[in-house]
Legacy VTK file of the C-alpha trace (Angstrom):
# vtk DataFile Version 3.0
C-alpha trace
ASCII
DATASET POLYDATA
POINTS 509 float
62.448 63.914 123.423
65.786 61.743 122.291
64.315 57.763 121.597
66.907 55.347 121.956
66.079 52.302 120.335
67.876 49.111 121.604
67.870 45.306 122.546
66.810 43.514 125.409
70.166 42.762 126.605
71.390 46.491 126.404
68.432 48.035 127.768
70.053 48.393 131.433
73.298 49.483 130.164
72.132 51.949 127.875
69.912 53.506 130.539
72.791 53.437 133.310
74.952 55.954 130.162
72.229 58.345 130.243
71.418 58.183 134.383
74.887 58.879 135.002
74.438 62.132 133.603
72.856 64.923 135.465
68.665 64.920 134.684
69.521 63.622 131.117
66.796 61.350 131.649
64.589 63.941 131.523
64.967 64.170 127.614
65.885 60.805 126.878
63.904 57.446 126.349
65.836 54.421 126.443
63.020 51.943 124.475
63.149 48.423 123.712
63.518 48.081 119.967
61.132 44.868 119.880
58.214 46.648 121.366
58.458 49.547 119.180
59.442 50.306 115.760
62.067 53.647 115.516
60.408 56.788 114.431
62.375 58.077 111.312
63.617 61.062 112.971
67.213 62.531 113.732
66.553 62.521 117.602
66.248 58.782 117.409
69.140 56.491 117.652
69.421 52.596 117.279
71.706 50.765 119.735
73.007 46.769 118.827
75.490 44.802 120.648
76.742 43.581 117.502
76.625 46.771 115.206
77.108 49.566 117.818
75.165 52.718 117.276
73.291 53.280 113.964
71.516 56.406 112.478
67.782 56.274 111.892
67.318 58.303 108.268
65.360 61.486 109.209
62.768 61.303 107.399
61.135 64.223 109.218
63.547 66.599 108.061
64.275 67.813 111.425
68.261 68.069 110.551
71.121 68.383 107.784
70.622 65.376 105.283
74.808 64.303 106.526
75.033 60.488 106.957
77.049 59.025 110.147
78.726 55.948 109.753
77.001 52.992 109.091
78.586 52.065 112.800
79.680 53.546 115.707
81.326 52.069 118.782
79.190 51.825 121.485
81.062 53.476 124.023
79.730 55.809 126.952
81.338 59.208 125.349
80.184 58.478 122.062
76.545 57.487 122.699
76.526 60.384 124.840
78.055 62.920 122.393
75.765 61.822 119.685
73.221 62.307 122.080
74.417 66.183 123.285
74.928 67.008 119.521
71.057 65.888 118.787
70.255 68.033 122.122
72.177 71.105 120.466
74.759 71.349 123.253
77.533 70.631 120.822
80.206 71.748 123.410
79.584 68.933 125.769
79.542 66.809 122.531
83.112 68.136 121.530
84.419 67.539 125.269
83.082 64.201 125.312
84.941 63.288 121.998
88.254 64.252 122.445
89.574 60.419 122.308
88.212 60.154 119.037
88.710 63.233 116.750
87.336 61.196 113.382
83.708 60.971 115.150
84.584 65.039 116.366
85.210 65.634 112.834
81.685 64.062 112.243
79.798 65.829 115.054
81.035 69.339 113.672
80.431 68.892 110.317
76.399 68.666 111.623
77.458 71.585 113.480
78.453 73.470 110.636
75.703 72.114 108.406
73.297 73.385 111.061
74.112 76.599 111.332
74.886 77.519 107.611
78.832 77.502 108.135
80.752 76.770 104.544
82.456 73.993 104.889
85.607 71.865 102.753
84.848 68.982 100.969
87.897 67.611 101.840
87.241 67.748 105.688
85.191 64.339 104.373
87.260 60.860 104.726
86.552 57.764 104.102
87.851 53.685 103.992
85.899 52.783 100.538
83.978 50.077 102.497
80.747 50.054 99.937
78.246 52.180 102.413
81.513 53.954 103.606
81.998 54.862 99.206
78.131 55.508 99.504
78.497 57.873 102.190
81.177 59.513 100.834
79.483 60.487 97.527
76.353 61.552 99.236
77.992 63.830 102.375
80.644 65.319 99.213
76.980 66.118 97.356
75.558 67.752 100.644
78.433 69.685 101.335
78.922 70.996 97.070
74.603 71.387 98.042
74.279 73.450 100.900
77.713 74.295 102.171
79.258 76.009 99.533
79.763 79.418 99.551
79.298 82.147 96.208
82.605 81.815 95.333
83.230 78.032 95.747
79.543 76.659 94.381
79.851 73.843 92.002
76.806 72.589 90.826
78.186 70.172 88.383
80.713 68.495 91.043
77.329 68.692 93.224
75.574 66.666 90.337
78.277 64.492 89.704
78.214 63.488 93.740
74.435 63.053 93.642
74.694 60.975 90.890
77.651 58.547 92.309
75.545 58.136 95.173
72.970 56.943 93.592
74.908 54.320 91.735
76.063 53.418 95.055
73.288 53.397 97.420
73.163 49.700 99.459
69.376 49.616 99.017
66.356 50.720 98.145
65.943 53.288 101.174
69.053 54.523 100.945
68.899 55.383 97.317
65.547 57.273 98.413
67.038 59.453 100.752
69.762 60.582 98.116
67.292 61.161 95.758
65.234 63.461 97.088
67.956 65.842 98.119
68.785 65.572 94.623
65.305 66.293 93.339
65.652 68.957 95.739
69.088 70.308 94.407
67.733 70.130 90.371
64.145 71.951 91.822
66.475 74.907 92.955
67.974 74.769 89.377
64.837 74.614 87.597
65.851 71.339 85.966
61.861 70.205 87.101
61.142 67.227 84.445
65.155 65.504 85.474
63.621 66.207 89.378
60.249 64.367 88.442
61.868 61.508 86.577
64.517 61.017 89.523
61.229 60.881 92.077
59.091 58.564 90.068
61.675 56.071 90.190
62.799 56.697 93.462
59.018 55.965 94.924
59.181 52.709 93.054
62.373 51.520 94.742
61.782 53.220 98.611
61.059 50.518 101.499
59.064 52.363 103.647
55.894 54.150 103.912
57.987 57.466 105.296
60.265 57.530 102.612
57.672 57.507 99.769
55.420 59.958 101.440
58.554 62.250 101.902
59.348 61.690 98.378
55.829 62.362 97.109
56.066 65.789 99.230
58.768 66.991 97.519
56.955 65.765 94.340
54.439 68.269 94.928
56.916 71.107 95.034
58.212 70.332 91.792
54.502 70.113 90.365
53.669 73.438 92.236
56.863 74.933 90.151
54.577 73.759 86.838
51.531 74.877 87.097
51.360 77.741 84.175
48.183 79.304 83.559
46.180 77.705 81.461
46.377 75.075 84.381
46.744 71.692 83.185
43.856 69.747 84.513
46.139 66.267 84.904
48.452 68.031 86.902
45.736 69.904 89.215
44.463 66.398 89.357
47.537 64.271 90.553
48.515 67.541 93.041
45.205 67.219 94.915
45.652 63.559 94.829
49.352 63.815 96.362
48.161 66.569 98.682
45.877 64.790 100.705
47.789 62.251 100.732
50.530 63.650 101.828
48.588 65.493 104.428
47.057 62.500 105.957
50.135 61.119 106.636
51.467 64.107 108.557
48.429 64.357 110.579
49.097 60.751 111.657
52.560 61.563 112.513
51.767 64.729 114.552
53.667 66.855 112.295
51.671 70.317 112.664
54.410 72.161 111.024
54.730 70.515 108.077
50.935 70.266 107.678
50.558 73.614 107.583
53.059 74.545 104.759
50.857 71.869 102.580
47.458 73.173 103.542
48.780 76.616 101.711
50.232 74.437 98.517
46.521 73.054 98.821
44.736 76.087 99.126
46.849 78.055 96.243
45.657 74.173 94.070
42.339 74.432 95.170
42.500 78.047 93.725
43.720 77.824 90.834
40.479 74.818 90.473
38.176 77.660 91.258
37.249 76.020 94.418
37.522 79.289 96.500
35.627 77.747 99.308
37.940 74.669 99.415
40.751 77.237 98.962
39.703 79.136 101.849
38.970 76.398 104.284
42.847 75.055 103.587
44.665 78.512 104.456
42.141 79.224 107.014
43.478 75.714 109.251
47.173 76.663 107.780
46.892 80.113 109.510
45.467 78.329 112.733
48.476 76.058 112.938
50.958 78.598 112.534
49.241 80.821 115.154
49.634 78.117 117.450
53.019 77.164 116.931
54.052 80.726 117.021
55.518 80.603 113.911
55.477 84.419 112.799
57.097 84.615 109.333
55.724 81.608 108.372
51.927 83.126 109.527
52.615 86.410 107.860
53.353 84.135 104.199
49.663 82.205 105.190
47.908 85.576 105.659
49.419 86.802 102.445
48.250 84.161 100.456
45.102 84.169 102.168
44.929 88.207 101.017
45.332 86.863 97.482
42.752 84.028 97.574
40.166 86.332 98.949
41.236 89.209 96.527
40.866 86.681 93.853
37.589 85.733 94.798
36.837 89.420 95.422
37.156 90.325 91.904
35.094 87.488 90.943
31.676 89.427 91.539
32.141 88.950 95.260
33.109 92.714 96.857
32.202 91.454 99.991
35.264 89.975 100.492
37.810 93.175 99.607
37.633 93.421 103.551
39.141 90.511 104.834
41.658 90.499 101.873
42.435 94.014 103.365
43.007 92.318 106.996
44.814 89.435 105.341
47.916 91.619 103.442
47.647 94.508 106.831
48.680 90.817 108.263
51.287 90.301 106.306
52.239 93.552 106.150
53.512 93.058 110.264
56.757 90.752 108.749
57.000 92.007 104.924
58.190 95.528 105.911
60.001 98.070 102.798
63.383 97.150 104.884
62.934 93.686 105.490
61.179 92.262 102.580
60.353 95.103 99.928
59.475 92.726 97.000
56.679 91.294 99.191
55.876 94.235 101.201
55.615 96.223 96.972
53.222 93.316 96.065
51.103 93.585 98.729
50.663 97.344 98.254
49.655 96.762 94.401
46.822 94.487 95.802
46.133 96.931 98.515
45.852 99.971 95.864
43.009 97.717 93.568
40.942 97.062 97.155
41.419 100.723 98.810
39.720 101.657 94.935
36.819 98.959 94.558
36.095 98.012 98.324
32.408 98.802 99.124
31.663 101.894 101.603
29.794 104.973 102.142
29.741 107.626 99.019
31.352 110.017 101.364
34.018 107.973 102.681
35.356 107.365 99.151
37.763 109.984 98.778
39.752 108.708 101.787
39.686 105.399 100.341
40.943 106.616 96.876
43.769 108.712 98.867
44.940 105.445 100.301
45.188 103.481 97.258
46.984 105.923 95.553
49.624 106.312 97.823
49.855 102.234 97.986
50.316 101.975 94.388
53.166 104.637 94.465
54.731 102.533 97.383
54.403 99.613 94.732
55.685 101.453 92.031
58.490 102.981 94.420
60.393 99.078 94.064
58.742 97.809 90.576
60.281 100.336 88.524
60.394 100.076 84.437
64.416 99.434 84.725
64.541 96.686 87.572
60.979 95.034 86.940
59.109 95.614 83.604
56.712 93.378 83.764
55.333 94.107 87.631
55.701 97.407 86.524
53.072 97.110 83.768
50.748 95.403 85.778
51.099 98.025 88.489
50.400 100.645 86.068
47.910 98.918 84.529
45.691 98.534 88.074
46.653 101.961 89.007
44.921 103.389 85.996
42.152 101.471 86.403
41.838 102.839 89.833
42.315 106.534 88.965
39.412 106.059 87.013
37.222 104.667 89.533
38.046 107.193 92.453
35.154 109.783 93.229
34.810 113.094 91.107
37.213 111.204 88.791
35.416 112.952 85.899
35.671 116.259 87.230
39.849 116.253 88.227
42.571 114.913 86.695
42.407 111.353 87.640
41.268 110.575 84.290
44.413 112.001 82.784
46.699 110.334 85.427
44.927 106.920 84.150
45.586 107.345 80.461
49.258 108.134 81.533
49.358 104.948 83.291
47.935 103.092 80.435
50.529 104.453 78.262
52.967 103.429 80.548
51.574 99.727 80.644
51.330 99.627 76.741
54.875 100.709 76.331
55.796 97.072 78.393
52.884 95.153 77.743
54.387 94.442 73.528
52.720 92.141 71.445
55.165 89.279 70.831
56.086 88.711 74.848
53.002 89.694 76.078
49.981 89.470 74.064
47.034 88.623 76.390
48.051 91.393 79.385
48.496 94.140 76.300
44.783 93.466 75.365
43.423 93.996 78.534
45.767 97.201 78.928
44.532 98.206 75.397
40.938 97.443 76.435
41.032 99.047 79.360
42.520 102.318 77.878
39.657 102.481 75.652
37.022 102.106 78.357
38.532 105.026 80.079
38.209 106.977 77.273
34.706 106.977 77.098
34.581 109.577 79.887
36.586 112.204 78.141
33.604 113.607 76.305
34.355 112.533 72.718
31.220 113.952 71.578
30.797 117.841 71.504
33.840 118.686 70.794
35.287 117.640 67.055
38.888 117.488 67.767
38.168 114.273 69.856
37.868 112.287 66.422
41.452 111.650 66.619
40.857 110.265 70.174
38.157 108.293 68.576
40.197 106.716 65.700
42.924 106.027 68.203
39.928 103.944 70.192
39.141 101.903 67.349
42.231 101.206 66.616
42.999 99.701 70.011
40.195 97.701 69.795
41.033 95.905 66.609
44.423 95.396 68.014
43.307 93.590 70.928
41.190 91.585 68.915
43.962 90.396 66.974
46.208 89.736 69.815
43.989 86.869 72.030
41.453 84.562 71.453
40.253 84.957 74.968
36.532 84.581 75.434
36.596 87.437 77.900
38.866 89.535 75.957
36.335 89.065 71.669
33.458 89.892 74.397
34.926 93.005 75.541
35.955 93.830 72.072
32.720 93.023 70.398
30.723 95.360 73.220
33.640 98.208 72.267
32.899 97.761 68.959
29.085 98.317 68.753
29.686 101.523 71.669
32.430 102.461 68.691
29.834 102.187 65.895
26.909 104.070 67.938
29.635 106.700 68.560
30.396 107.372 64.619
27.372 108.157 63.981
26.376 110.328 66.407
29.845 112.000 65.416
28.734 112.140 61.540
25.320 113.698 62.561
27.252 116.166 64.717
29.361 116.727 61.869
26.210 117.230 59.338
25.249 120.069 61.626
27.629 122.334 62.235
LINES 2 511
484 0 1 2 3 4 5 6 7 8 9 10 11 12 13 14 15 16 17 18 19 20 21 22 23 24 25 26 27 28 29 30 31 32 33 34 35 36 37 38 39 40 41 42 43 44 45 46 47 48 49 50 51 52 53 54 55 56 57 58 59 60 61 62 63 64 65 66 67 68 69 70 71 72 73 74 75 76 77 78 79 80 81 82 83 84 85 86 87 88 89 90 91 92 93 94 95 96 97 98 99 100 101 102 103 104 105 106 107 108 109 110 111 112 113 114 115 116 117 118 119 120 121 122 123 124 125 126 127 128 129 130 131 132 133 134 135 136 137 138 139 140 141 142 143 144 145 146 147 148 149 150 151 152 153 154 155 156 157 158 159 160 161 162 163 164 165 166 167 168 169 170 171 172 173 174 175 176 177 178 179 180 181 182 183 184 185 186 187 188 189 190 191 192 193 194 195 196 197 198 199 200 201 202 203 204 205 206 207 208 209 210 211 212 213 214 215 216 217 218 219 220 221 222 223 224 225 226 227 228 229 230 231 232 233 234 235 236 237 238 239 240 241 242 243 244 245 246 247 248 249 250 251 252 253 254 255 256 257 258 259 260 261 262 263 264 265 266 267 268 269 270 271 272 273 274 275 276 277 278 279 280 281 282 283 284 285 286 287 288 289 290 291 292 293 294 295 296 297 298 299 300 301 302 303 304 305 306 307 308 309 310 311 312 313 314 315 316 317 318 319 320 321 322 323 324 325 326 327 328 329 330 331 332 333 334 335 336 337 338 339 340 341 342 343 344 345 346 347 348 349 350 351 352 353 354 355 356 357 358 359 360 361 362 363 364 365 366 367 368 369 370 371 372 373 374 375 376 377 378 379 380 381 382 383 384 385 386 387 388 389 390 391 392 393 394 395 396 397 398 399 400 401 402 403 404 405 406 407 408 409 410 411 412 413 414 415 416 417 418 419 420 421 422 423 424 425 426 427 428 429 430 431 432 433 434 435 436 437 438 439 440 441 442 443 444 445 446 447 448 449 450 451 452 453 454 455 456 457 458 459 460 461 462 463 464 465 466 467 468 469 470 471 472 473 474 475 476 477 478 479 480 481 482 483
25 484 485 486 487 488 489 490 491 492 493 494 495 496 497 498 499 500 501 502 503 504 505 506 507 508
């Protein structure tokens, strides 16, 4: 529904433009604009005898951040057009507008903007008025922003727009609404701390309630972009803060959509707290929303990250949960096909490969289990090859050996030889300088395997056994990890009960 926001003495008039058109009452509300305050939305529109027709700032994010002129005649065909272009019928909008091709001009730029068609720069005009000089630097930075195409992308005439703009804004609100596309524009160019500064002062200098909260949700994204294991509790702190926040306000507002896609930034937060519960109860109402709105892509990314919550908490002593990790990524796996999405739809197979190997079942029913993983890690390791992606390669390799050696009669085939493979594989990645913690676990991992090649009863193994020890030592020098000197310290005394058992065997032959 179209709100058209106007003044007592209008009301009547305004109305009588919108009856005259065929049921175009239906979707438009002609509401006086002392009884209630305009919604910051696109599909609202504020009507004045004196100033014409003024844009509300869409604050709900419900169209192209382009600025109108600050007024617009009120005249049937343009009121009218406005309103077609906001309805999406843009060709009653360019038939209306005929007598006036600089508003035309306007209309299709939206157009355009809407539907991801480049566009020129120079298409933009303007009288140097100062919010005509104002909108001219901030449309000229949306257009360099999202209009571009490969070959004409300009990021520093984009920044040099943004930052005119600013300098320019008439107020407060304004200079908010620049900023944040701005924020926005550095966030894509991973310039984060220039994106945080610009936001901290734009919250300071906003009018309104909608602008800040908008600004503090784009805040989040940049602190989401941040978060580096080891998590820095200040930050976890202010994003759970800004969350809810954030999220309270877009309950109030009815804005289901844009709830959700927070309730997964909370959940992943929540996560990396280790407050799986918390975690879990945040995608859970994310994946409920999305249902509802029918919102399948966006569903599939919710029941992937729900698969890697309850993966996560899976590994954490809590098996019981490989199950509905399975169901989560299967999910997924409905969108993020190999044709449509194969870095997802690779990812989600490495997860599935760990769960097919460690999810609990019936003795007997482990071999198919251990048939499925395998053939999920070599759908992983079909897209994350050593060339394109080292590092996902590693890891892949890494799980996959780990894996091999867990899958039934692994002792008796050659799983176990497949696994040490992989673990070479991983090692030759995984190098100390770039990648010291993941190369002790590799390393660590290797040598746990190697316990169940028989090292004792047959003396040729002692080179196997030197080449254990020496792993060991390395890892210890590569990570102060708690996890990682425990590991090594139980490796060690196995290690030292295993040389002497090898000297005695020695002594008696």
């Amino acid at each position: 529904m179209i709100k058209l926001y106007t003044t007592t003495d209008l009301l009547a008039a305004v109305q009588s433009i919108i009856d005259a058109e065929p049921r175009l009452n239906e979707l438009v509300e002609v509401v006086n604009l002392l009884q209630e305050n305009p919604e910051p939305s696109t599909f609202n529109l504020i009507i004045r005898s004196k100033t014409g027709i003024a844009q509300v700032l869409d604050w709900h994010n419900v169209a192209p951040p382009y600025l109108l002129p600050e007024e617009i005649d009120l005249k049937p065909e343009n009121l009218l057009a406005l309103v077609y272009a906001k309805l999406g019928n843009y060709e009653r909008a360019y038939e209306l507008l005929q007598g006036d091709q600089v508003l035309l001009n306007e209309i299709d730029i939206i157009n355009c903007l809407q539907n991801g068609i480049p566009l020129d720069p120079n298409r933009l005009t303007s009288d140097f008025n100062p919010f005509e000089e104002y909108r001219f630097c901030h449309n000229s930075a949306i257009l360099h922003h999202y209009a571009a195409t490969e070959e004409t992308f300009d990021p520093n005439k984009a920044h040099y727009f943004y930052r005119e703009a600013l300098n320019t804004a008439p107020n407060g609100e304004f200079h908010a609404f620049t900023a944040r596309q701005f924020a926005i524009f550095l966030n894509d160019a991973g310039d984060l701390d220039h994106a945080e500064h610009l936001l901290e002062k734009a919250i300071v200098e906003a009018l309104s309630d909608d602008a800040i909260l908008e600004l503090k949700a784009t805040q989040v994204g940049i602190w989401m972009k941040k978060l580096i294991a080891p998590y820095d509790p200040a930050l976890l702190d202010n994003l759970k803060t800004t969350l809810w926040e954030v999220l309270q306000h877009y309950q109030k507002q009815g804005r289901s959509l844009e709830e959700s896609l927070l309730l997964i930034d909370a959940a992943q937060v929540a996560n990396y707290s280790d407050s799986f519960a918390e975690s879990l109860g945040y995608i859970n109402r994310a994946i409920d929303i999305l249902r509802k709105e029918e919102q399948v892509e966006l569903l599939a990314q919710a029941q992937y990250r729900r698969g890697v919550l309850l993966y996560t908490w899976a590994k954490n002593d809590n098996p019981q949960f490989f199950r509905p990790a399975m169901e989560s990524f299967q999910g997924a796996l409905n969108v993020f096909t190999k044709d449509t999405a194969p870095d997802v739809f690779a990812d989600i197979h490495q997860y599935l490969g760990v769960i097919y190997a460690e999810i609990p079942d019936e003795i007997k029913k482990k071999s198919i289990w251990a048939g499925v993983s395998s053939a999920s890690f070599q759908e992983a390791l079909a897209y994350f090859t050593k060339e394109t992606f080292p590092y996902e390669y590693a890891m892949v390799c890494n799980n996959y050996a780990n894996a091999l050696s867990k899958y039934p009669e692994a002792v008796h085939s050659d799983n176990l030889d497949k696994a040490v493979f992989y673990y070479a594989e991983a090692l030759e990645v995984r190098k100390a300088p770039e990648w010291p913690l993941e190369r002790a676990v590799t390393l660590l991992n290797y040598v746990e395997t190697c316990w169940f090649l028989n090292l004792q009863g047959n003396g040729s193994n002692r080179a196997l056994y030197e080449q254990m020890q020496d792993m060991v030592k390395e890892a210890e020098s590569l990570s102060d990890d708690a996890q990682i000197q425990a590991s090594v310290k139980e490796q060690m005394e196995r290690l030292e009960k295993l040389e002497q058992a090898l000297k005695e065997e020695g002594a008696q032959m």
